[in-house]
N, C-alpha and C positions, 0 to 999 in steps of 0.2 A: 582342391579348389584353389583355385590364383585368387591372390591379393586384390587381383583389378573388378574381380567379381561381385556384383549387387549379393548383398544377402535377404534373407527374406526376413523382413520384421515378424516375430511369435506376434500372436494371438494372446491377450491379458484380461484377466477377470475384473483388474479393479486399477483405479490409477498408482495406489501405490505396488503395485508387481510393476508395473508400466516403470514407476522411479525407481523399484530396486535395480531393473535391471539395466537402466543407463546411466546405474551408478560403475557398475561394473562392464560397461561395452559404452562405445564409440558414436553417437548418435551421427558424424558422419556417414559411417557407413551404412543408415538407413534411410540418409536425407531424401532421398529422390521417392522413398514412400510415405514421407511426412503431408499428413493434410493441409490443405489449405487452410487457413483463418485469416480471417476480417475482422476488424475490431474500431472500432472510434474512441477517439481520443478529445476530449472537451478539453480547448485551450484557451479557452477562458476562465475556466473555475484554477484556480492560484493559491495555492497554501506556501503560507510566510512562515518562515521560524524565527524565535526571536531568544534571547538569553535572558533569564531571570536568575535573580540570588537563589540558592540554595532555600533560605529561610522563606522565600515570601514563594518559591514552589510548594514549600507543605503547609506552609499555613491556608494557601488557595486551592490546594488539593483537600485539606479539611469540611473548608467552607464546601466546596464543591460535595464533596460526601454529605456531609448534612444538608444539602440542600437534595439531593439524588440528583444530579448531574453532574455532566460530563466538564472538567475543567476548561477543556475550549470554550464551551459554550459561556459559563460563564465569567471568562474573561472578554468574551466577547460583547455579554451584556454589558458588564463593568466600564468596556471600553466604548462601547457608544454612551452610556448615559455621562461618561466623562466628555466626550466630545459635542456632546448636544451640551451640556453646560458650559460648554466655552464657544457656544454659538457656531461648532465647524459644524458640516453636513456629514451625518452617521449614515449609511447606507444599508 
């Protein structure tokens, strides 16, 4: 078979056979059998990263565990009821 020749993408039972095996082969050389996909993308929803000390990550991961949720959220509470106290608009 020459080099310049399509090959036939196998037939997979499950997605990971699908990843073994373009762990080990060339997803090039199957591109022109690759499906289409569509997908949307919301570019409006926005996630910020911010840096905190070491100490005050576990002590709000604590809180967060005792309270059963997720530290985002409440730092998120935390940070609107701080901001509604200083008169800004929390959205």
């Amino acid at each position: 078979m020459a080099e310049s020749e399509t090959k036939s993408l196998p037939q997979f039972d499950s997605v990971e056979e699908l990843v073994d095996f373009f762990d080990t082969h060339d997803m090039g050389e199957y591109w022109d059998q690759m499906p289409g996909v569509e997908f949307e993308i919301d570019i409006k929803h926005r996630t910020h990263l911010f840096a905190i000390e070491e100490d005050l990550a576990e002590q709000l991961t604590a809180v967060a565990k005792a309270s059963k949720i997720p530290s985002e959220r409440l730092i998120n509470v935390w940070l609107r009821e701080k901001l509604s106290a200083q008169g800004q608009t929390a959205q």
